[in-house]
VEXDREN-2710 file (C-alpha; in Angstrom, 1 decimal):
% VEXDREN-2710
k/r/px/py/pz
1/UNK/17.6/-33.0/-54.9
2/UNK/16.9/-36.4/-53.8
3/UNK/18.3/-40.1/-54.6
4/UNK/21.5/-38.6/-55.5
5/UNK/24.3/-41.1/-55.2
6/UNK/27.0/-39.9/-52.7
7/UNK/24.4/-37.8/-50.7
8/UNK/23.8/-38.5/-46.8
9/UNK/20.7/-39.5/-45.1
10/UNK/20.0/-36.0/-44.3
11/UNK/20.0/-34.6/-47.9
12/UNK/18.0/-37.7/-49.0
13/UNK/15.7/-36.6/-46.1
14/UNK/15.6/-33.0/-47.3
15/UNK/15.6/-33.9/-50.6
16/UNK/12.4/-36.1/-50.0
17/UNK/10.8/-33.1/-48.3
18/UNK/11.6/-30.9/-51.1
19/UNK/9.3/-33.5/-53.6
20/UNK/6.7/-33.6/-50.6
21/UNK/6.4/-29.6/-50.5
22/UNK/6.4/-29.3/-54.1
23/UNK/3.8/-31.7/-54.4
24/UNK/1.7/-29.4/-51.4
25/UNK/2.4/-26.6/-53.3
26/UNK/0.5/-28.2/-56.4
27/UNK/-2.4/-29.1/-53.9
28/UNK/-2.2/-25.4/-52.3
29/UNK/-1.5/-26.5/-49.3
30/UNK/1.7/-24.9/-48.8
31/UNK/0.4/-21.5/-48.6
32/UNK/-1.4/-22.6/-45.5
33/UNK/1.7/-24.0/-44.3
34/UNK/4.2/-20.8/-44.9
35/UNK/1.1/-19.0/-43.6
36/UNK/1.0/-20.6/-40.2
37/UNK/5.1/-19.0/-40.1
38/UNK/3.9/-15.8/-40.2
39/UNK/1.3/-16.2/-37.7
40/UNK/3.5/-18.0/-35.0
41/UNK/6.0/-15.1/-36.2
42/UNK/3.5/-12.1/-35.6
43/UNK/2.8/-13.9/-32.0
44/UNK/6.3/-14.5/-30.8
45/UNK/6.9/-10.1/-32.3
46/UNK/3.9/-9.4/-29.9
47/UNK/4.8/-11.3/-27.0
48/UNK/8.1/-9.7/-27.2
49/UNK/6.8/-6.1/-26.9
50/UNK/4.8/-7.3/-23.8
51/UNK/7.7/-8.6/-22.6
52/UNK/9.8/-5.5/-23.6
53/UNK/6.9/-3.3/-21.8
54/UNK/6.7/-5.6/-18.9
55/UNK/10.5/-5.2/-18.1
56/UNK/10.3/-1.2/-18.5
57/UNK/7.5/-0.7/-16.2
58/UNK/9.6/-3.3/-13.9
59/UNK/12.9/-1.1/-13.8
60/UNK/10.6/2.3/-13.7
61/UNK/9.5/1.1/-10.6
62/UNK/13.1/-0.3/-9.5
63/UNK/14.3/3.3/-10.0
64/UNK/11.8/4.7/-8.1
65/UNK/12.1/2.8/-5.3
66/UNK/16.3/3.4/-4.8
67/UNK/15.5/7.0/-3.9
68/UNK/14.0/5.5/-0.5
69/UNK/16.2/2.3/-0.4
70/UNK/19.9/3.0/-0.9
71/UNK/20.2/-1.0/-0.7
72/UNK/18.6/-1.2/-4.2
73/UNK/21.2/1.2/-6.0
74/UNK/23.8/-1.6/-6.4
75/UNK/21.4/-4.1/-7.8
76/UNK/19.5/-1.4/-10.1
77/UNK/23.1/-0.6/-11.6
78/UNK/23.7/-3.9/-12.3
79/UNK/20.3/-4.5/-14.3
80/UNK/20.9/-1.7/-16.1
81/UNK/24.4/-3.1/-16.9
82/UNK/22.5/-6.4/-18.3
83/UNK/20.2/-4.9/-20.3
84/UNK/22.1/-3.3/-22.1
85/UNK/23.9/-6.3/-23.0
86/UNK/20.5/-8.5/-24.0
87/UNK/19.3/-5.4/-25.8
88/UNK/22.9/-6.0/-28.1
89/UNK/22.4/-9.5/-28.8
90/UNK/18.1/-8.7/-29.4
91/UNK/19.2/-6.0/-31.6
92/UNK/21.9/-7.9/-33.7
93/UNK/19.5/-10.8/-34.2
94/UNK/16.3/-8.0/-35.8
95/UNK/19.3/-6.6/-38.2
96/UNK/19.6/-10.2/-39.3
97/UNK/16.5/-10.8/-39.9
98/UNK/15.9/-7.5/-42.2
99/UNK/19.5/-8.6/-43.8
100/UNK/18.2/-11.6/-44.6
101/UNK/14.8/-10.7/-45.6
102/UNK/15.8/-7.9/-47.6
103/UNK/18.9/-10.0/-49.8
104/UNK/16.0/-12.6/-50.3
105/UNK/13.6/-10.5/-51.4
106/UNK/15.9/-8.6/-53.5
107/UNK/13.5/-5.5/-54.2
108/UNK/14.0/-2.2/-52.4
109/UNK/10.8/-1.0/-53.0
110/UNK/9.0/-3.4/-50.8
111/UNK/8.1/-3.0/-46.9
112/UNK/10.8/-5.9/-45.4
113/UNK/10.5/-5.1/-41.9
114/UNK/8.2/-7.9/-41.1
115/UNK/8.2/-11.0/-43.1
116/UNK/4.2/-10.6/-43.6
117/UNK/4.8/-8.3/-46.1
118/UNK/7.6/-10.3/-48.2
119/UNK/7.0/-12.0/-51.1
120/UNK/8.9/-15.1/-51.1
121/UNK/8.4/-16.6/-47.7
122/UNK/8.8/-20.1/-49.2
123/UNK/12.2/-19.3/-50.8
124/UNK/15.2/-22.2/-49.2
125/UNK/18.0/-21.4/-50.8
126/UNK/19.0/-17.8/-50.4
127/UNK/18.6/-17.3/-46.5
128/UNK/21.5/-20.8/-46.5
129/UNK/23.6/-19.4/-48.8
130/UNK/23.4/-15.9/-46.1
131/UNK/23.8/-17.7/-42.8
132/UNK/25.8/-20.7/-43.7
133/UNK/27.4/-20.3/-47.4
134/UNK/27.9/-23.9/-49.9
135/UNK/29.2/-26.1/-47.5
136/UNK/26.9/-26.9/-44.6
137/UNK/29.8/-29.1/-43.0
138/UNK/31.9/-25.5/-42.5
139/UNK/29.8/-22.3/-42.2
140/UNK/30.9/-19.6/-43.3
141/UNK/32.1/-16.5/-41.2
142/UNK/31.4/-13.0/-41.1
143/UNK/28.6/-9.9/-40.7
144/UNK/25.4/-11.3/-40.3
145/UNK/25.8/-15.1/-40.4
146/UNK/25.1/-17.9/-37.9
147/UNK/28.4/-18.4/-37.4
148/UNK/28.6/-15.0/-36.3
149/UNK/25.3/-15.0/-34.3
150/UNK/26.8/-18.3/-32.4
151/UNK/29.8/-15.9/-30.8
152/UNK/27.1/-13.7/-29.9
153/UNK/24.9/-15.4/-28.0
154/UNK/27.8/-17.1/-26.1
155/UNK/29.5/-13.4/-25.3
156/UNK/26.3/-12.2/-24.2
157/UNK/26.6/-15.7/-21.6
158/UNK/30.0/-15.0/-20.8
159/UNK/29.1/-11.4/-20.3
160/UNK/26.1/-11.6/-18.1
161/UNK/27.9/-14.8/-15.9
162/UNK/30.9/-12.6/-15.4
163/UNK/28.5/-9.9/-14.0
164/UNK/26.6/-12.1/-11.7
165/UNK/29.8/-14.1/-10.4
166/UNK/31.3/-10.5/-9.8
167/UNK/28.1/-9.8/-7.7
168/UNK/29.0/-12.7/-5.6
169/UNK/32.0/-11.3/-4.5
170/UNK/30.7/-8.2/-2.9
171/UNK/28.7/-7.6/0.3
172/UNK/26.7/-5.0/-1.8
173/UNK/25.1/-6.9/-4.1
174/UNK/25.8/-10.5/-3.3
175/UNK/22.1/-12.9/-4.1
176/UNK/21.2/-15.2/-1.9
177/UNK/22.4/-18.7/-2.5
178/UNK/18.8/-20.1/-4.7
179/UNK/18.7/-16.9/-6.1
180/UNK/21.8/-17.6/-7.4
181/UNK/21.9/-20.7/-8.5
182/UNK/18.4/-19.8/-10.9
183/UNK/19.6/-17.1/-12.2
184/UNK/22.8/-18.9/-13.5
185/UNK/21.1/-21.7/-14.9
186/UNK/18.6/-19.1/-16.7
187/UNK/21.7/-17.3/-18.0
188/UNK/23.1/-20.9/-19.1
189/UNK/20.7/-21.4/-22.1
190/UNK/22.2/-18.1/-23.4
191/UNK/25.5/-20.9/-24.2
192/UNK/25.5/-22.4/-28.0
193/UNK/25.2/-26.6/-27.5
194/UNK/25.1/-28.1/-30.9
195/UNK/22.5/-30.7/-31.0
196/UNK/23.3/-34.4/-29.9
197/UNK/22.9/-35.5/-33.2
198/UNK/24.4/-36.7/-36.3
199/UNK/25.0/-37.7/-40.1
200/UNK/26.9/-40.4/-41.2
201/UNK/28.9/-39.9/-38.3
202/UNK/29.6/-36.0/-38.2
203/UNK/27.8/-34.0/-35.7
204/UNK/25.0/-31.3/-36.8
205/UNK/25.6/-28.1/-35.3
206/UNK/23.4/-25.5/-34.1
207/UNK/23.7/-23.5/-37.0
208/UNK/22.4/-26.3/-39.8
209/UNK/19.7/-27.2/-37.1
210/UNK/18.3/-24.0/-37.4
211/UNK/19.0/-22.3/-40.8
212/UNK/20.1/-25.0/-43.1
213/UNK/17.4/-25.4/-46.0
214/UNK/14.7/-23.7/-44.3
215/UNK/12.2/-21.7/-46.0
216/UNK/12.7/-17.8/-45.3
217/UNK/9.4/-17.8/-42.8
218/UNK/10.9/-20.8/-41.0
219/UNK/14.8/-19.2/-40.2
220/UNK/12.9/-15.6/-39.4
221/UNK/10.5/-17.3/-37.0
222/UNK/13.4/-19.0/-35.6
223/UNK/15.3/-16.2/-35.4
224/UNK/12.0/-14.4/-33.8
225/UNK/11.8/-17.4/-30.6
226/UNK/16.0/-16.7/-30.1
227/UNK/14.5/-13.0/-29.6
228/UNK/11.7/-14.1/-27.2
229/UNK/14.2/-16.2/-25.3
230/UNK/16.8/-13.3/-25.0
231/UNK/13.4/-11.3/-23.5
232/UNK/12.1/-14.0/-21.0
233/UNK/15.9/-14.0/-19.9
234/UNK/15.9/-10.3/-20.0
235/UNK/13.0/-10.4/-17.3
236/UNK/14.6/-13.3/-15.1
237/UNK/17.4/-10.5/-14.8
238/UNK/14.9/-7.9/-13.8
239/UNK/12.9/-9.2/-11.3
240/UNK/15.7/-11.4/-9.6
241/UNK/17.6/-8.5/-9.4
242/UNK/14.7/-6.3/-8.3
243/UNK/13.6/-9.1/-5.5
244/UNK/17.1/-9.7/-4.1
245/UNK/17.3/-5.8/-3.5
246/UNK/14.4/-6.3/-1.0
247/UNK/15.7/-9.1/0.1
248/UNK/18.7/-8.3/0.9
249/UNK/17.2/-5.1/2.3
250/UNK/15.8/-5.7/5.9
251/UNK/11.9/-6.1/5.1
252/UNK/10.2/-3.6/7.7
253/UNK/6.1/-5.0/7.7
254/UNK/5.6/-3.8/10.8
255/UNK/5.3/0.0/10.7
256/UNK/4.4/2.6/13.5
257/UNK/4.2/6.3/14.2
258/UNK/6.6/6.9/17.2
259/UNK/6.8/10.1/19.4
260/UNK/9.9/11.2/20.9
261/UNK/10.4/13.6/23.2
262/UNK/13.4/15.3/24.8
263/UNK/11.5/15.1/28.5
264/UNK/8.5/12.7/28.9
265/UNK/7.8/15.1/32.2
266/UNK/7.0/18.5/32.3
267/UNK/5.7/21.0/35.0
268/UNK/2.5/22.9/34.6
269/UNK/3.0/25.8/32.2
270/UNK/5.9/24.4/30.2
271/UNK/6.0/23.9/26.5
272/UNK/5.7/20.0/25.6
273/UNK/7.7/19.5/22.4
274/UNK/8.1/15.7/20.8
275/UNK/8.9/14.5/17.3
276/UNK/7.0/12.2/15.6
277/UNK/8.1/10.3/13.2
278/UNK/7.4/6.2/11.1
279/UNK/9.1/3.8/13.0
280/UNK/9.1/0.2/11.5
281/UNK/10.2/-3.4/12.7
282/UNK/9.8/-6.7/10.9
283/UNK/7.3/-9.5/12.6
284/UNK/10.3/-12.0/10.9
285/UNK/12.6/-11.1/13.8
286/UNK/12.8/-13.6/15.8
287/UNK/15.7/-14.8/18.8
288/UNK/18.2/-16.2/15.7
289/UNK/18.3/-13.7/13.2
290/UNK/17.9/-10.6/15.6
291/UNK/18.6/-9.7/19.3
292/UNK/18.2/-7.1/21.6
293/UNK/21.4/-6.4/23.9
294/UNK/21.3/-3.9/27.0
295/UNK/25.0/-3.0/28.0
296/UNK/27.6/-0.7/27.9
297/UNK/30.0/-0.7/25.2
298/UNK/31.5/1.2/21.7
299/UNK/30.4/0.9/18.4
300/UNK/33.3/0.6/15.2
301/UNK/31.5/2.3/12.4
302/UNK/33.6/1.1/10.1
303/UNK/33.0/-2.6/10.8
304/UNK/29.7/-2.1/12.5
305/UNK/30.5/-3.9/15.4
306/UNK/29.4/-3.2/18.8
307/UNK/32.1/-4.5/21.8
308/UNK/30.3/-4.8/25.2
309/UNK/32.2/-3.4/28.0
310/UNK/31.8/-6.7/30.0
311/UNK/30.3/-9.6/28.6
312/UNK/27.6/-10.3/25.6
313/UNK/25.2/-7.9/27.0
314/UNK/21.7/-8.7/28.6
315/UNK/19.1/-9.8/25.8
316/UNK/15.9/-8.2/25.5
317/UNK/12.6/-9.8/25.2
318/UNK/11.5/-9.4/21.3
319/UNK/7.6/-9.0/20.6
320/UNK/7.1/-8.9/17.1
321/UNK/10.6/-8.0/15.9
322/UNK/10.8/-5.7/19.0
323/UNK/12.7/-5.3/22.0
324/UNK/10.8/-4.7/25.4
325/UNK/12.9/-2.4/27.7
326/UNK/11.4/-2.8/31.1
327/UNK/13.1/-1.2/34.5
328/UNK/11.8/-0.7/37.6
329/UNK/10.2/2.4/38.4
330/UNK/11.5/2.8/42.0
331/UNK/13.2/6.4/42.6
332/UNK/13.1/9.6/40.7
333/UNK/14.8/11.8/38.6
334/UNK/17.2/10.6/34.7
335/UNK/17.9/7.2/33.9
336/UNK/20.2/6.4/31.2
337/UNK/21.0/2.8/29.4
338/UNK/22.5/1.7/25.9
339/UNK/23.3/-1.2/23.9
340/UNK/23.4/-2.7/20.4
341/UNK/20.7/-4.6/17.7
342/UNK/22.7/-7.8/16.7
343/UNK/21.0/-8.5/13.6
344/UNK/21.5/-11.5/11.0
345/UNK/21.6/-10.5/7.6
346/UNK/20.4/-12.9/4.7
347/UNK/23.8/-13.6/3.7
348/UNK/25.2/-14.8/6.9
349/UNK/27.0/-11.8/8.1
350/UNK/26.5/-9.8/11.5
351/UNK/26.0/-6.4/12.1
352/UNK/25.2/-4.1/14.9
353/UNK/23.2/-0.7/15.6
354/UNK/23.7/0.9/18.7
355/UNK/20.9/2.4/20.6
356/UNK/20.6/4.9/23.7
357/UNK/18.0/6.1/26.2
358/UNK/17.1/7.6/29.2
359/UNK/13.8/8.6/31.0
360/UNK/12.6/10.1/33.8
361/UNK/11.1/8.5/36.7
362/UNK/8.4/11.1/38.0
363/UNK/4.5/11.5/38.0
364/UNK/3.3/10.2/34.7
365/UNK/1.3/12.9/31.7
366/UNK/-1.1/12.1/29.7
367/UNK/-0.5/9.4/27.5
368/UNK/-2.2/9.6/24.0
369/UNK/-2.1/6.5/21.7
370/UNK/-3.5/4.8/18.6
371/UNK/-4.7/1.9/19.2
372/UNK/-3.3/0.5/15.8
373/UNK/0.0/1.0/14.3
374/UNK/0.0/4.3/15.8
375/UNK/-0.6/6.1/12.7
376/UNK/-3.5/7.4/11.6
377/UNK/-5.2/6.6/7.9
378/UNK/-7.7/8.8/5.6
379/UNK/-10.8/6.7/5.1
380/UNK/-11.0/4.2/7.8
381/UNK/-11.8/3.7/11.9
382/UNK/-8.7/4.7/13.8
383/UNK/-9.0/3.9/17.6
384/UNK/-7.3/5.9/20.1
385/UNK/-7.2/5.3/24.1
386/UNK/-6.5/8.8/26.1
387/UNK/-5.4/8.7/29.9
388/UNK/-3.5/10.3/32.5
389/UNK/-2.2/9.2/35.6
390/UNK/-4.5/10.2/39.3
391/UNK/-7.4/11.0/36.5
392/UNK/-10.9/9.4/35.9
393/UNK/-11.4/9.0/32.3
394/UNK/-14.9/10.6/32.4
395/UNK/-12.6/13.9/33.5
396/UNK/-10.6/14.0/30.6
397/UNK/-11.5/15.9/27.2
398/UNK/-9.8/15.8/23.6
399/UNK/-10.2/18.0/21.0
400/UNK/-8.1/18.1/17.6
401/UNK/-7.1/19.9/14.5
402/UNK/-5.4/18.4/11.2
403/UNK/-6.1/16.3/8.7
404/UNK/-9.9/17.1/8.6
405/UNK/-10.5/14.8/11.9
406/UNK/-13.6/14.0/12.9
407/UNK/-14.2/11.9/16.1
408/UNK/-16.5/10.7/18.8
409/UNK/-16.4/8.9/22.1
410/UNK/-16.8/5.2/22.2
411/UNK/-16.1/4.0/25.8
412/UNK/-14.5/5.6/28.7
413/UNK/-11.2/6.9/27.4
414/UNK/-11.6/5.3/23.6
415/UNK/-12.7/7.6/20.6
416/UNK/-13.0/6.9/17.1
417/UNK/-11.5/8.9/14.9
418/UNK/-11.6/9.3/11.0
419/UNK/-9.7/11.8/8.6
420/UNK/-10.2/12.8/5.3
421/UNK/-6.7/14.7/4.4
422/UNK/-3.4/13.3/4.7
423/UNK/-1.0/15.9/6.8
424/UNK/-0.3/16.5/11.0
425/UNK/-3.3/16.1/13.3
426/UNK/-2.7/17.7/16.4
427/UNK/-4.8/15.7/19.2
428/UNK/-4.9/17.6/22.9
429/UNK/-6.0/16.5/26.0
430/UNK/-7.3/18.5/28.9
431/UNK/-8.7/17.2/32.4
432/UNK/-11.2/18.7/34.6
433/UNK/-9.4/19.2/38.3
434/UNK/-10.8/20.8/41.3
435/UNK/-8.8/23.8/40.3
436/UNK/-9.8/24.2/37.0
437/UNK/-9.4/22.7/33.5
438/UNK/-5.6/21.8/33.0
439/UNK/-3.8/21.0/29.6
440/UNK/-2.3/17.5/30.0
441/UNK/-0.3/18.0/26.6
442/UNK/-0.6/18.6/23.0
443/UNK/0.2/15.2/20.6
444/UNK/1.3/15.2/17.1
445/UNK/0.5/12.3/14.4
446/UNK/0.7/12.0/10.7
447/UNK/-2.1/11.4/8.9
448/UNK/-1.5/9.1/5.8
449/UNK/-3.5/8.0/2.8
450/UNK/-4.0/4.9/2.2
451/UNK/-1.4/2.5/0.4
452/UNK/-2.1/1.6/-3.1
453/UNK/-4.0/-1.6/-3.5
454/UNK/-2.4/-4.4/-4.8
455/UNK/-4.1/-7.3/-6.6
456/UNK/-4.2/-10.7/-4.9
457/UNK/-4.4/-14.0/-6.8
458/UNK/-3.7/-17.4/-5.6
459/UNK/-3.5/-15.8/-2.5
460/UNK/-1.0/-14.1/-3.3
461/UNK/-0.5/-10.1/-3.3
462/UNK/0.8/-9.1/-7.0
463/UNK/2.7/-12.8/-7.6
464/UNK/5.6/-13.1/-10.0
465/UNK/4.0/-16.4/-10.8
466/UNK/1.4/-19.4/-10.2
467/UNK/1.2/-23.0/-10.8
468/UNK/-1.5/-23.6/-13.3
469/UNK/-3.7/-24.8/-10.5
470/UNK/-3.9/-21.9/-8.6
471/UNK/-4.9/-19.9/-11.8
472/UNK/-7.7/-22.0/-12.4
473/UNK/-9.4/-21.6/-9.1
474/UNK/-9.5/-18.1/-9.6
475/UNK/-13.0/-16.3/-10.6
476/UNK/-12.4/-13.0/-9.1
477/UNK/-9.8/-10.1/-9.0
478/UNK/-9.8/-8.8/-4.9
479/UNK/-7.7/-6.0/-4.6
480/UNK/-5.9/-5.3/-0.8
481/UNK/-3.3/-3.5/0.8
482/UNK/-0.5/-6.1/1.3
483/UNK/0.6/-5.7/5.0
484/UNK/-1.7/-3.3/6.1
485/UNK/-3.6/-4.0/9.2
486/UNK/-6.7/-1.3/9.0
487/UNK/-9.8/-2.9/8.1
488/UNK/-10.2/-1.6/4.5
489/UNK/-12.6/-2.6/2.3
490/UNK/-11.4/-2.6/-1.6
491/UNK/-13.1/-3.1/-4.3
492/UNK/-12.1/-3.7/-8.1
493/UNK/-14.3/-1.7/-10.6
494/UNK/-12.6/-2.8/-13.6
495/UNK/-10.4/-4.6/-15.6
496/UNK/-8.0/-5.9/-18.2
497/UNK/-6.3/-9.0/-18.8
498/UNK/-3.7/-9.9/-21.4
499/UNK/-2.4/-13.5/-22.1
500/UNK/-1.2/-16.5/-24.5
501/UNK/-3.8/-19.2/-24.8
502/UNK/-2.7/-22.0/-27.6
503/UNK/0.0/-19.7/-28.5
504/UNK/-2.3/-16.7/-29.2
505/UNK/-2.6/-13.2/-27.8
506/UNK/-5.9/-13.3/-25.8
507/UNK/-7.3/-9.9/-24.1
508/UNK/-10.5/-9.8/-21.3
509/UNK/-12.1/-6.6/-20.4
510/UNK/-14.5/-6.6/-17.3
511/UNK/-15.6/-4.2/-15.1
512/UNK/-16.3/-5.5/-11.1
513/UNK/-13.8/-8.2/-9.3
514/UNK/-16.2/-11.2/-11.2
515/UNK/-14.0/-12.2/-13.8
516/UNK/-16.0/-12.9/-16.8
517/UNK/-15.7/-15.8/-19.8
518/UNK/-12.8/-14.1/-21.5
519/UNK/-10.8/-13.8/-18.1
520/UNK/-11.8/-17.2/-16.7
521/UNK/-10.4/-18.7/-20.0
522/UNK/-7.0/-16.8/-19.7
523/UNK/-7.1/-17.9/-16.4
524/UNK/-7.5/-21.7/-16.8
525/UNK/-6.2/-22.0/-20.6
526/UNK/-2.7/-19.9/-19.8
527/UNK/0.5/-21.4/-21.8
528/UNK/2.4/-22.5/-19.4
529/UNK/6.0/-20.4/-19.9
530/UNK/4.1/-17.1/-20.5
531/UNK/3.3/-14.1/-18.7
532/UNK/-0.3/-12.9/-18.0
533/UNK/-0.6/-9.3/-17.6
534/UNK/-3.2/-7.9/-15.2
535/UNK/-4.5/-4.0/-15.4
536/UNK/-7.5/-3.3/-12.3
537/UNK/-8.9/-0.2/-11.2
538/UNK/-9.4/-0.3/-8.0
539/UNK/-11.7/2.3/-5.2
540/UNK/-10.6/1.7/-1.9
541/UNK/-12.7/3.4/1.3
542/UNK/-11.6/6.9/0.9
543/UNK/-12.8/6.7/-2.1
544/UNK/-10.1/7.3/-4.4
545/UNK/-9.5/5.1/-7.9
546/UNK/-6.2/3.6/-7.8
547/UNK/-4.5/1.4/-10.6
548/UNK/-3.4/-2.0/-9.1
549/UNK/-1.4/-4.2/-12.5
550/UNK/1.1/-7.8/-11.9
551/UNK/2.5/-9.9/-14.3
552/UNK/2.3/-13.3/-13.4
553/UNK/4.7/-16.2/-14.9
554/UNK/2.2/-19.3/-15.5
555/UNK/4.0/-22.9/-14.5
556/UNK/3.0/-26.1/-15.2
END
């Protein structure tokens, strides 16, 4: 097959190679190399059912979380929608590879679902003739060939572009601009570009660069990296998709138990009702993105805007994300206002959410508060401050019920209270008067459990990914609650790590946040390109075990 006159460079070249290997396989040394196939195969089949695992636990969660964040439907049907177009393509390319496999090895009684198991790993000719047919110039068409695999992979493109340019075009679901532009460009290597190369002349095309006169375990491994591609796109899709439903979302980190009563004053002997309910803002609000506006006016639900009845409206102070209402008290009896949250969404667009009050200017209650968040949480310090107007704090008493409170004085009108069971604690206040002892009211508050810990790297809480360098520096797993503003001490009691040093499959196991030889060597030695895949255990301070996992993208 070589120094044939009338033959090009390349089949010289091949043909030169052909001599080589056979003279390797004398020396058996071949073996060894046909060998090393199967073990980069057996890799890239592994990393793509981490990958395939990673992306189902990813759109688990994504389901979950459009029950409570209608925002998030659009962009979950839409994932949905591409998967199961790179699950096509991933699924055509394995029945290749057993077509393949199975014509070359040409004996049904064998296992030929993995190439480990075939027999003639080193065979050239046969997986050609499949993909490509006689003439290397003019592949062939048809069921299973490259030719057939090239209109494939550029559907699938075509496909998936046509779904995120359609996304663009509605409010729904429409990325933000970066966003975007990185998920196009990831959706780009999906489209077939013959190699900028050629023979005597004629171009190669992609499908002689990647089948033509290979060895069996050379075309399934290369058919086995198209797969892993397809899956590390397959992810992109996934977790942009995911992210831009929050983002799109307004991101609410500043969260608060709020009481709402239809009369802040009552007379002696009446029945105090309220509601209490989470109320949440966003520290990110700030004077360009969000404002405040007191005024008179109507509200279009259909466009969501709000038309003052003269002028803009008055803005509003905001303190973290909210706006301070402040009249003077001078008078008595109901006092009404209304106006409108102007509020910037990611995309550009404005909308508006009408608000209304009133309140009663008379002798103030008691007023019953948490010092932090206003909600209370199972397994932690929660401060509260108690007082009523005209009363010395030493006068005043609490008591409470609910959520298995326990609390103690720590000042004059602070206590300390902790709970054990999430639920309604009811706190009530009553003062010590000349006339007697006098209910000052009765105050409802959930009781919550702690969030879920999250893992945070790089410091980070549960990254998509980190540059090598932040990887490096990291020697311990410390588990938090992301946002949370408790003092709550976590700690990690185990671990596992999975990840792809030199191209192999690499698995730590630790118990405490120290990570030990195995995880520091994941954690420095990473391939860039792949994913390392973090399992923790983690007890927080009510005591309860909770899992805390990430997958983390490693860059250069």
């Amino acid at each position: 097959m070589a120094g044939g006159k009338g033959e090009s460079p390349r089949q010289k070249m091949i043909g030169m190679m052909y001599l080589v290997l056979t003279a390797l396989l004398a020396m058996n040394v071949s073996k060894d190399i046909l060998k090393a196939f199967v073990t980069v195969n057996d890799n890239l089949e592994r990393t793509n059912s981490n990958f395939n695992k990673n992306t189902e636990s990813v759109m688990k969660a994504f389901s979950e979380a459009k029950a409570s964040n209608p925002s998030a439907i659009p962009f979950y049907e839409k994932s949905v929608e591409s998967l199961k177009i790179t699950k096509e393509l991933f699924d055509h390319i394995e029945k290749v590879k057993h077509y393949v496999i199975d014509e070359t090895e040409q004996n049904g009684t064998k296992d030929t679902t993995r190439l480990r198991f075939t027999d003639k790993k080193d065979n050239y000719d046969q997986p050609t003739h499949l993909l490509i047919g006689d003439d290397e110039r003019n592949p062939m068409d048809g069921p299973n060939t490259a030719k057939e695999l090239r209109g494939k992979f550029n559907s699938a493109h075509d496909k998936l572009m046509a779904i995120i340019d359609g996304m663009q075009k509605d409010s729904k679901t429409k990325l933000l601009p970066n966003d975007y532009e990185a998920l196009k460009a990831k959706i780009g290597t999906l489209k077939i570009k013959d190699p900028d190369e050629t023979e005597d002349g004629i171009p190669i095309t992609w499908e002689i660069f990647n089948f033509y006169h290979l060895p069996l375990a050379g075309v399934i491994t290369n058919l086995s990296q198209m797969q892993s591609d397809i899956k590390n796109i397959e992810a992109e899709l996934v977790g942009q998709m995911a992210g831009a439903s929050g983002k799109i979302a307004i991101k609410f980190n500043a969260l608060s138990a709020a009481v709402v009563a239809p009369s802040s004053y009552i007379q002696s002997g009446q029945e105090y009702t309220a509601d209490v309910f989470l109320a949440a803002s966003s520290t990110d609000f700030k004077d360009e993105n969000m404002q405040v506006l007191l005024g008179d006016g109507a509200y279009d639900s259909i466009t969501k805007q709000y038309k003052f009845t003269t002028g803009e409206g008055t803005k509003l102070e905001l303190v973290n994300g909210r706006g301070k209402v402040k009249f003077s008290g001078a008078g008595e009896g109901d006092q009404t206002y209304k106006g409108a949250i102007k509020f910037k969404k990611p995309t550009g667009e404005y909308e508006f959410y009408p608000f209304s009050g009133e309140y009663k200017v008379a002798k103030a209650a008691a007023t019953v508060s948490a010092d932090q968040m206003n909600v209370f949480y199972c397994g932690v310090d929660n401060p509260v401050s108690v007082s009523a107007a005209g009363i010395a704090p030493k006068d005043l008493s609490v008591s409470a019920s609910g959520g298995g409170a326990n609390y103690s004085p720590t000042g004059a009108g602070k206590y300390n209270f902790k709970f054990t069971t999430p639920g309604e604690c009811t706190i009530n206040v009553t003062a010590k008067t000349p006339q007697g002892s006098k209910s000052q009211g009765s105050y409802k508050f959930r009781v919550k459990a702690l969030p879920k810990p999250e893992l945070k790297i790089g410091g980070k809480f549960s990254p998509n990914e980190l540059a090598k360098k932040d990887l490096f520096a990291t020697g311990a797993l410390v588990a938090g609650a992301n946002g949370f503003d408790f003092k709550a001490n976590y700690v990690t009691q185990s671990y596992t790590i999975y990840g792809k040093v030199k191209g192999k499959l690499v698995v730590a196991e630790g118990n405490g946040p120290n990570l030990n030889s195995d995880g520091m060597n994941i954690m420095k030695n990473a391939d860039p390109g792949t994913r390392i895949l973090i399992d923790a255990r983690v007890k927080g301070p009510d005591g309860r075990v909770n899992s805390a996992s990430c997958g983390i993208k490693v860059n250069k």
